[in-house]
DSSP file (Angstrom, degrees, kcal/mol; ACC not computed):
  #  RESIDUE AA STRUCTURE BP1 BP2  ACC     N-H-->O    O-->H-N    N-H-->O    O-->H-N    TCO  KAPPA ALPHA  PHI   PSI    X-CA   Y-CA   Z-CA
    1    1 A X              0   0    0      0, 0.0     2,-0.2     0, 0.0    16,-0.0   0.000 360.0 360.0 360.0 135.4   -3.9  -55.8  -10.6
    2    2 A X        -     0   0    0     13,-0.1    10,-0.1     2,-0.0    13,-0.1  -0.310 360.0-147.8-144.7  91.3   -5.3  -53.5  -13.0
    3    3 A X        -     0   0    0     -2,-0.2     2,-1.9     1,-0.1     7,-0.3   0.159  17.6-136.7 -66.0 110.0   -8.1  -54.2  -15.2
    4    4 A X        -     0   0    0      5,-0.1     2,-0.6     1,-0.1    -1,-0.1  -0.438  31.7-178.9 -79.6  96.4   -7.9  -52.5  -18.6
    5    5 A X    >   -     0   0    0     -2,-1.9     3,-0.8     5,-0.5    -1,-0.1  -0.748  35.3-139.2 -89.1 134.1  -11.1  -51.2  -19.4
    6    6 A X  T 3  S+     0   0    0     -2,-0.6    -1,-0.2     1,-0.2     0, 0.0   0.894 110.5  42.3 -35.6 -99.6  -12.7  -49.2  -22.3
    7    7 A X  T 3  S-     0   0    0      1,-0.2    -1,-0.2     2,-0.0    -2,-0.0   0.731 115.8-122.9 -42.6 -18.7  -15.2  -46.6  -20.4
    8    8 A X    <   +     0   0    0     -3,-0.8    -1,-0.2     2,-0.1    -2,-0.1   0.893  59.1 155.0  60.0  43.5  -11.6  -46.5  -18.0
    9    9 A X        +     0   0    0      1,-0.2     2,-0.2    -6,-0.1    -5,-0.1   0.974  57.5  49.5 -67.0 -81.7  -13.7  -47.4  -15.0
   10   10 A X  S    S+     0   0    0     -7,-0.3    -5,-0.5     2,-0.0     2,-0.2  -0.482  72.1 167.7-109.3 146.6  -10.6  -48.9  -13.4
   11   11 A X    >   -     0   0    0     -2,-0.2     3,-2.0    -7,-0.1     4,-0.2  -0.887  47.2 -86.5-156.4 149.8   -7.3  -47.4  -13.0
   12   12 A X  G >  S+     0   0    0      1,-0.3     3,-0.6    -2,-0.2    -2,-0.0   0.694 120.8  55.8 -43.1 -24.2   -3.7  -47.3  -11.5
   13   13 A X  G 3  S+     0   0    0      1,-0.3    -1,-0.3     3,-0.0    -3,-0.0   0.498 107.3  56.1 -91.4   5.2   -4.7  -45.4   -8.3
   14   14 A X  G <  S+     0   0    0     -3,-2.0    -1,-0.3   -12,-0.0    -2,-0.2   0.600  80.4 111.8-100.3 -12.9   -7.1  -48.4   -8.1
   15   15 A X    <   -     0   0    0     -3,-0.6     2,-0.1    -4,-0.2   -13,-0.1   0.206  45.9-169.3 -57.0 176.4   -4.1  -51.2   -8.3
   16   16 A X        -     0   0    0      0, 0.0     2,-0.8     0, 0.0    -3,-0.0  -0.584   4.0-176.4 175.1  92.8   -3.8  -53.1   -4.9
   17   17 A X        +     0   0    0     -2,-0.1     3,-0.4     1,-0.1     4,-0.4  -0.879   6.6 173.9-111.7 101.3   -0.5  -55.2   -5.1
   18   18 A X     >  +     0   0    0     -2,-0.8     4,-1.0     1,-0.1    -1,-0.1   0.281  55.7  87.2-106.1  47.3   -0.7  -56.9   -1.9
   19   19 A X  H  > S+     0   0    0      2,-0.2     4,-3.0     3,-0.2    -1,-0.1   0.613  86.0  57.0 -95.1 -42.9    2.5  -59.4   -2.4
   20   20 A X  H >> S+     0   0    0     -3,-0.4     3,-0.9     2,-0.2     4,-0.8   0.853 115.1  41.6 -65.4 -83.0    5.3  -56.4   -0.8
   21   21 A X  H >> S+     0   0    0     -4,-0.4     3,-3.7     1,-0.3     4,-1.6   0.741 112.7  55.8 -41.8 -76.7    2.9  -56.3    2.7
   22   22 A X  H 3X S+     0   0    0     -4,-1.0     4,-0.9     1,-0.3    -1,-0.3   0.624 107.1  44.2   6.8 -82.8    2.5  -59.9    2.7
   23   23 A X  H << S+     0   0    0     -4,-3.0    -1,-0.3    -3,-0.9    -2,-0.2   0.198 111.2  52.2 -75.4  29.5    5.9  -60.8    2.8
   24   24 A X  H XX S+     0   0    0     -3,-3.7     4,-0.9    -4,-0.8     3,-0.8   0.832 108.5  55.1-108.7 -40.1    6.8  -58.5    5.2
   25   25 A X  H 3X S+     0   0    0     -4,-1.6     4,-1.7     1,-0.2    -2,-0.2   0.703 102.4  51.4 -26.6 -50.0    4.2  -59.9    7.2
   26   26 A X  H 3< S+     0   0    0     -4,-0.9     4,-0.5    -5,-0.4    -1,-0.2   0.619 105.7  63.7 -97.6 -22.1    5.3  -63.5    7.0
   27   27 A X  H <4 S+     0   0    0     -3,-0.8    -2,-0.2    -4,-0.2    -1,-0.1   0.621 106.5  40.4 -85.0   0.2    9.0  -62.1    8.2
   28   28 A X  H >X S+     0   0    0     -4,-0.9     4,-1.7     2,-0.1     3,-1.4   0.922 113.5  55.8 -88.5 -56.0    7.9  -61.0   11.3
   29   29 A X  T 3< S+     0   0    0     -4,-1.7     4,-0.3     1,-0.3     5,-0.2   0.681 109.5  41.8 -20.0 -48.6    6.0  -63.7   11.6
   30   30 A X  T >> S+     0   0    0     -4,-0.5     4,-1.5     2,-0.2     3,-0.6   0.837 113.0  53.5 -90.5 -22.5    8.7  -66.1   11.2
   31   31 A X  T <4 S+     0   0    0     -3,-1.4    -2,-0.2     1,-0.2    -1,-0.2   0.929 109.6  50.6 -70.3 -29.7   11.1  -64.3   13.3
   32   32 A X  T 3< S+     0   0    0     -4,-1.7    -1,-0.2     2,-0.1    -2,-0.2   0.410 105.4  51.8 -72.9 -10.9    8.5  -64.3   15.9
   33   33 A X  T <4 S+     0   0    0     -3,-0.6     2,-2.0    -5,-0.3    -2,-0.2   0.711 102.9  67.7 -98.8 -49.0    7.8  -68.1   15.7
   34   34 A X     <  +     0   0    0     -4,-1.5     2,-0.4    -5,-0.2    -2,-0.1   0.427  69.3 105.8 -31.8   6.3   11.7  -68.1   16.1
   35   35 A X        -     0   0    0     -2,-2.0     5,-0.1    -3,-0.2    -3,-0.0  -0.856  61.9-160.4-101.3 121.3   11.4  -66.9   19.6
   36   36 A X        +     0   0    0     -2,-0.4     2,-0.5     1,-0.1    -1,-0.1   0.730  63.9  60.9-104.3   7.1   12.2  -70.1   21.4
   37   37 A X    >   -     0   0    0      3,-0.1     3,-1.5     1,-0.1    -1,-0.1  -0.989  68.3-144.1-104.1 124.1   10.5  -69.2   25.1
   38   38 A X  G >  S+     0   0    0     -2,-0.5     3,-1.6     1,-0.3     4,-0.4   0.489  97.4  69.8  64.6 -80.3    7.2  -68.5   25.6
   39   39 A X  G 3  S+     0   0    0      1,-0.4    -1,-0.3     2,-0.2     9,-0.0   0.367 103.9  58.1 -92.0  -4.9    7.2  -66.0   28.2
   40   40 A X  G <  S+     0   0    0     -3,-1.5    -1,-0.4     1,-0.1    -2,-0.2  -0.191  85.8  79.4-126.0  39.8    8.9  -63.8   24.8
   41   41 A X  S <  S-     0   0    0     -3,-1.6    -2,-0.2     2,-0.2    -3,-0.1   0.658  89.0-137.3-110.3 -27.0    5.9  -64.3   22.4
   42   42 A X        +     0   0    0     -4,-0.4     2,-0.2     1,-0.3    -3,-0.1   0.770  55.5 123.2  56.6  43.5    3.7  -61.7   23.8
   43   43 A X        -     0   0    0     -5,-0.3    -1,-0.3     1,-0.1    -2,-0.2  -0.798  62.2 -89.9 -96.4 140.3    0.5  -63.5   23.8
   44   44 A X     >  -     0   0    0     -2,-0.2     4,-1.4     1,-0.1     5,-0.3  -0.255  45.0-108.0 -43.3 148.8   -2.3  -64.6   26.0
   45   45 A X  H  > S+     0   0    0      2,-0.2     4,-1.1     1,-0.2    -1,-0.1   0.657 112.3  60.8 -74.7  -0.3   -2.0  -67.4   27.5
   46   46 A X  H  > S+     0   0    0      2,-0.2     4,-2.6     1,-0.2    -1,-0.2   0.806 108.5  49.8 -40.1 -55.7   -4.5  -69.4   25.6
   47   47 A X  H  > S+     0   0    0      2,-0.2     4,-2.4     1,-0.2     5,-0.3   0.762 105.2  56.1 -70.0 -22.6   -2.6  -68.7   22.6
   48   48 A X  H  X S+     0   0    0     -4,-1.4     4,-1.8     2,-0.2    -2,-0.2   0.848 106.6  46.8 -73.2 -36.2    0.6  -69.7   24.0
   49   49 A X  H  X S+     0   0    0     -4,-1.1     4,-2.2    -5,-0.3    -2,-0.2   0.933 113.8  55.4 -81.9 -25.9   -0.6  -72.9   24.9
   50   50 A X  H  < S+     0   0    0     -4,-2.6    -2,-0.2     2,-0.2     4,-0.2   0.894 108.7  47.4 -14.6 -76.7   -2.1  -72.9   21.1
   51   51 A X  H >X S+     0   0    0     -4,-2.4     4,-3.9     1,-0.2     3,-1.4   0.875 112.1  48.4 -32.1 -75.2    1.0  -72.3   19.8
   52   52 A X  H 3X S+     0   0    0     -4,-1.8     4,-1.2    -5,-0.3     5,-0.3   0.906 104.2  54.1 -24.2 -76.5    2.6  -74.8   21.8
   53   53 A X  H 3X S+     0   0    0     -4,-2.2     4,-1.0     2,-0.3    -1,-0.2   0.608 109.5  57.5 -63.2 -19.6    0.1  -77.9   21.1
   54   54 A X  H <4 S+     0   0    0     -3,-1.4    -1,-0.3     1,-0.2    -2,-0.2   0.867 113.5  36.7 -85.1 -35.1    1.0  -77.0   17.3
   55   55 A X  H  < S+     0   0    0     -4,-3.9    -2,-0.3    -3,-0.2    -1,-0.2   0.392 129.1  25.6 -76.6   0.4    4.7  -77.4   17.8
   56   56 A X  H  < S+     0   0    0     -4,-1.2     2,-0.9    -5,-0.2    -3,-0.2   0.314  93.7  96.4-151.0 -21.6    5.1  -79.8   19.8
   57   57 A X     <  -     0   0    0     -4,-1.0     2,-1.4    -5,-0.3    -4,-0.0  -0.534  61.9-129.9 -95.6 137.0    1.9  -82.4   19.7
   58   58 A X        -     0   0    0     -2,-0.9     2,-0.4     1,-0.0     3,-0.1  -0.663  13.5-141.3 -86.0 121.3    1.9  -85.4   17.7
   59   59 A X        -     0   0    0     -2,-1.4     4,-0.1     1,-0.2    -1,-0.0  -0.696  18.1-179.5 -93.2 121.1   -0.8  -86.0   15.4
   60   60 A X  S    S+     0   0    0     -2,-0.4    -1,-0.2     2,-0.2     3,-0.1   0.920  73.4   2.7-102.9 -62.0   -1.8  -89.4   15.2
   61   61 A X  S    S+     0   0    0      1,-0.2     2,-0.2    -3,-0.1    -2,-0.1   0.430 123.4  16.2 -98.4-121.3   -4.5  -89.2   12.9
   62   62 A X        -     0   0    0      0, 0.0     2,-0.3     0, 0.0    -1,-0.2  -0.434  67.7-170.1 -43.5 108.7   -5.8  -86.0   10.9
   63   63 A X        -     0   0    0     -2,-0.2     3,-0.1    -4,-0.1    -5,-0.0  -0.888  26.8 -96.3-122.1 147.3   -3.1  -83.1   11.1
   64   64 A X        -     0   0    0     -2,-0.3    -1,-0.1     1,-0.1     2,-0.1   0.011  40.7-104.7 -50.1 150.9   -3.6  -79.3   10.0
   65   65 A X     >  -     0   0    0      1,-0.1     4,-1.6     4,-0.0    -1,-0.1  -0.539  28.8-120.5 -87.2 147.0   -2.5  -78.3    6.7
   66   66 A X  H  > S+     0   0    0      2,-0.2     4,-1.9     1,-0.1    -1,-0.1   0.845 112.9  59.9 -64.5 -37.5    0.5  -76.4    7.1
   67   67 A X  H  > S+     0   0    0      1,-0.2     4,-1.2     2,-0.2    -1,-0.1   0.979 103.2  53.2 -38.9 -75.1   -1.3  -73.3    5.4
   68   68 A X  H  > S+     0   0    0      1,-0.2     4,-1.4     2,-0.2    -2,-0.2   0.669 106.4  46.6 -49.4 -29.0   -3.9  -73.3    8.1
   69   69 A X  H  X S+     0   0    0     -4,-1.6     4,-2.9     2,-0.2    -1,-0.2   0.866 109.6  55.3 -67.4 -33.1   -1.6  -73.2   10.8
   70   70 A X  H >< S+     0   0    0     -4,-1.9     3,-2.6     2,-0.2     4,-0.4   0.772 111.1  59.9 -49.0-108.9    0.5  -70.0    8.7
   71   71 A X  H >X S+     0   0    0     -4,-1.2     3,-2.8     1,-0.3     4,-1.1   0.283 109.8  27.9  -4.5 -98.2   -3.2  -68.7    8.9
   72   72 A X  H 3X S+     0   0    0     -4,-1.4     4,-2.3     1,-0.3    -1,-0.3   0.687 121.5  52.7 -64.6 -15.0   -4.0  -68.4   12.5
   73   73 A X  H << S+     0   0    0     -4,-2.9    -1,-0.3    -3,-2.6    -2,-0.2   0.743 112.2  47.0 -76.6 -12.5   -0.4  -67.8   13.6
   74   74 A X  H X> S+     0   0    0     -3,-2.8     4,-1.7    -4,-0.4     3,-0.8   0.964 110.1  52.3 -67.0 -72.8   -0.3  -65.1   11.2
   75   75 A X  H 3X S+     0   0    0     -4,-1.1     4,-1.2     1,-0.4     2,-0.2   0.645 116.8  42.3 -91.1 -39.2   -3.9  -64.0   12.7
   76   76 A X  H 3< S+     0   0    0     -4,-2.3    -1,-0.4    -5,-0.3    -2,-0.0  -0.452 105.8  53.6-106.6  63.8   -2.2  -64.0   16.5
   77   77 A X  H X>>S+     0   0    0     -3,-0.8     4,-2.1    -2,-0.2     5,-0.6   0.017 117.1  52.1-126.6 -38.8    1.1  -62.5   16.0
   78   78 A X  I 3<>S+     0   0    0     -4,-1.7     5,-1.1     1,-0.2    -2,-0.2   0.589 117.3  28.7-150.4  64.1   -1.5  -59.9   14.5
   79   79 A X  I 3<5S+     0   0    0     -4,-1.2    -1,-0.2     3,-0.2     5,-0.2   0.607 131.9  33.7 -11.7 -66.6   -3.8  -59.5   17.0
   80   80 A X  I <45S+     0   0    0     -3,-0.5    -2,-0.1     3,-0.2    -4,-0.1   0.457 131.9  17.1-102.1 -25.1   -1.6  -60.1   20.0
   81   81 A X  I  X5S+     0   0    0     -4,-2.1     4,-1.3     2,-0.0    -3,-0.1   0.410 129.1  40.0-120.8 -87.2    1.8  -58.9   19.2
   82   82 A X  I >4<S+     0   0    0     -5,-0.6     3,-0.5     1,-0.2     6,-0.3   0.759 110.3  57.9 -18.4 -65.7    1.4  -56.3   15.9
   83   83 A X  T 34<S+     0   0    0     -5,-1.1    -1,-0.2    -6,-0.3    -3,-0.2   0.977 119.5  31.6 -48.0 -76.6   -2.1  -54.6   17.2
   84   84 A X  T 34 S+     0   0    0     -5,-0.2     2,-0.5     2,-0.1    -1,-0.2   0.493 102.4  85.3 -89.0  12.0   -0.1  -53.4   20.7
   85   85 A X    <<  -     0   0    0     -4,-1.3     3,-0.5    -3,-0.5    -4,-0.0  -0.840  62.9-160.4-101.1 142.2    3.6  -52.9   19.2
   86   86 A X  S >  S+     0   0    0     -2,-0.5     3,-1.1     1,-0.2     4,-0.2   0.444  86.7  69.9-100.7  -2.0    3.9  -49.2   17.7
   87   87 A X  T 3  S+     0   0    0      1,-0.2    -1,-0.2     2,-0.1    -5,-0.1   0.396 102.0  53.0 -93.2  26.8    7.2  -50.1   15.4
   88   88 A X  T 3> S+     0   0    0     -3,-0.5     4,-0.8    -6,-0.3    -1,-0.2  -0.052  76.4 109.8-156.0  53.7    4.3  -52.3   13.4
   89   89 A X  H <> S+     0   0    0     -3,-1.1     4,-2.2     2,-0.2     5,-0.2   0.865  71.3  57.6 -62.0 -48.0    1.9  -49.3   13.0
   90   90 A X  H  > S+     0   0    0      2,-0.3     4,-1.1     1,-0.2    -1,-0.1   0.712 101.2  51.9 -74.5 -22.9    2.4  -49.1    9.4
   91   91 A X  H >> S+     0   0    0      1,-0.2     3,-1.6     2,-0.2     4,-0.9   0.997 113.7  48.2 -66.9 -47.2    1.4  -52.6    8.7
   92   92 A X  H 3X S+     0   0    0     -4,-0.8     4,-2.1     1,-0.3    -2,-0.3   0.696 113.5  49.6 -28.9 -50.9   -2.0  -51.8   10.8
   93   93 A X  H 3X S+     0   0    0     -4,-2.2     4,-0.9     2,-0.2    -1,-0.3   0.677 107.1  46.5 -79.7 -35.0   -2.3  -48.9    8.9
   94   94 A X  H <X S+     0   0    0     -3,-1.6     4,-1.8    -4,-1.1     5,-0.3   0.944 114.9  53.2 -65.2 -83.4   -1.8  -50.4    5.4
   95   95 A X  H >X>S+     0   0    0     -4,-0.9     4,-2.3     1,-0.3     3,-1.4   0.798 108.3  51.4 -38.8 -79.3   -4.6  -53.4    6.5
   96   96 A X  H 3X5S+     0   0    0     -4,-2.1     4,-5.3     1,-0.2    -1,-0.3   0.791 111.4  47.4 -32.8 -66.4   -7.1  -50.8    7.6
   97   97 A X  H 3X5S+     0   0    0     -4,-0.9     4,-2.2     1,-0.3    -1,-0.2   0.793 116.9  40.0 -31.4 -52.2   -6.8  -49.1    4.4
   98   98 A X  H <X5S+     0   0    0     -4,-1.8     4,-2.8    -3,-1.4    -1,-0.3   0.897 114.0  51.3 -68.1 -38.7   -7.1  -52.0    2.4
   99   99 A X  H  X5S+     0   0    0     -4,-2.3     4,-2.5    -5,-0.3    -2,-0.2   0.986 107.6  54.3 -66.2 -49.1   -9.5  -53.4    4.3
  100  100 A X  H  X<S+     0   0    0     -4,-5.3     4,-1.1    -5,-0.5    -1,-0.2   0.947 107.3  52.7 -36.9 -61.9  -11.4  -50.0    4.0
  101  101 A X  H  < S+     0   0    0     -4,-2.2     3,-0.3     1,-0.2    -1,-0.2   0.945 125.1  22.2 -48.7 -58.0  -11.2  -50.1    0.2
  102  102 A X  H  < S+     0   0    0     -4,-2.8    -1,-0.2     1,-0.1    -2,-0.2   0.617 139.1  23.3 -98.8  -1.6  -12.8  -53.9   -0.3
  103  103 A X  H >< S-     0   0    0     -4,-2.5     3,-1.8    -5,-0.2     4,-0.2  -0.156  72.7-161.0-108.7  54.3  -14.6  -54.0    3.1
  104  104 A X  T 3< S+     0   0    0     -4,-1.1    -4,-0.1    -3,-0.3    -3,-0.1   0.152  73.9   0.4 -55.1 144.9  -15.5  -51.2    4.7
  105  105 A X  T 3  S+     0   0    0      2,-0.1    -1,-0.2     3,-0.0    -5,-0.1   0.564  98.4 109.0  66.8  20.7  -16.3  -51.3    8.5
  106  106 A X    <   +     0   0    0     -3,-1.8     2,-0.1    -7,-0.1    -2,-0.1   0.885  51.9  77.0 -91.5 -18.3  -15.6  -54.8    8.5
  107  107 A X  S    S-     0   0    0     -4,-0.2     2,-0.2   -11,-0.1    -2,-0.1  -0.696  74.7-156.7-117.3 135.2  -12.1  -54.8   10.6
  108  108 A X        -     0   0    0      1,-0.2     3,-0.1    -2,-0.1     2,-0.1  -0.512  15.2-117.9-114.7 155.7  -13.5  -54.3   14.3
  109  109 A X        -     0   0    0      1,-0.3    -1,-0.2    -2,-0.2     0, 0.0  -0.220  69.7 -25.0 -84.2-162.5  -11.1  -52.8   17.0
  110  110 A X        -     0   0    0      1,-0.1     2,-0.5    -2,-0.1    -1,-0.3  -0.040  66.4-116.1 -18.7 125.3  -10.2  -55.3   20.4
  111  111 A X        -     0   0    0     -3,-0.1     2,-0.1     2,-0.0    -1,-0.1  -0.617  36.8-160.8 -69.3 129.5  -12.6  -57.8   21.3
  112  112 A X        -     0   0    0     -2,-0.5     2,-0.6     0, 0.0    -1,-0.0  -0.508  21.4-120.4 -96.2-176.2  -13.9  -56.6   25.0
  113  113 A X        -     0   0    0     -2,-0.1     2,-0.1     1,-0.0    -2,-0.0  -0.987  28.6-119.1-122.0 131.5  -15.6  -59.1   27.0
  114  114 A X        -     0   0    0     -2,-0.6     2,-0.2     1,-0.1    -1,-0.0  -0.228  22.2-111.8 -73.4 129.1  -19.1  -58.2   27.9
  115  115 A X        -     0   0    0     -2,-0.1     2,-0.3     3,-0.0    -1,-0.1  -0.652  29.2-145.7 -64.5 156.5  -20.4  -57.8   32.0
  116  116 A X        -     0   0    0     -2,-0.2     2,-0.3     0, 0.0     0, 0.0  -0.839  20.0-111.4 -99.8 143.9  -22.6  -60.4   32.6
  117  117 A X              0   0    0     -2,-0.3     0, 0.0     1,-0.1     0, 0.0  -0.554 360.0 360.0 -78.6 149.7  -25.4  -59.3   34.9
  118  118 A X              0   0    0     -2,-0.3    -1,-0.1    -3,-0.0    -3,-0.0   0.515 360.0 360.0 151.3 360.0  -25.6  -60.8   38.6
């Protein structure tokens, strides 16, 4: 988008079309939900059983919006998969960038898990 102003505050090299990365995003994604074992998702297992309980459980009452599930399986392929694969640097590298532009310092590396004292 690129907001035509008078003074020319904002400007092409300011444009931000994020629609291309998106759907490139959402075809690894779906080729990666296409993976039909497990043990070839390249996930923790927490998220595998996630995964799982979203395909497979029936929901009797209240079920997740289809959106929200896109969300977080979108949010662990990339985490989990994306983050350690090097042929999907460039998306990492686009999301920093953007992210830099409209939130700088917000995108954190790996969470580590803290010693506990004892």
């Amino acid at each position: 988008m690129v907001f035509e102003d008078e003074a020319g505050v904002s400007s092409e090299e300011q444009e931000y079309n994020p629609t291309p990365i998106i759907n490139e995003i959402r075809q690894h994604v779906a080729s990666w939900l296409g993976l039909p074992n497990p043990a070839d998702w390249g996930v923790t297992p927490a998220a595998a059983r996630l995964l799982m309980h979203w395909r497979h459980h029936h929901f009797e009452s209240i079920r997740p919006f289809f959106c929200q599930v896109e969300a977080v399986e979108t949010v662990i392929w990339l985490t989990e998969v994306a983050r350690r694969e090097r042929r999907y640097a460039r998306i990492w590298e686009h999301l920093k960038g953007a992210n830099e532009q409209a939130n700088p310092e917000l995108l954190r590396g790996p969470i580590r898990r803290r010693r506990t004292a004892g």
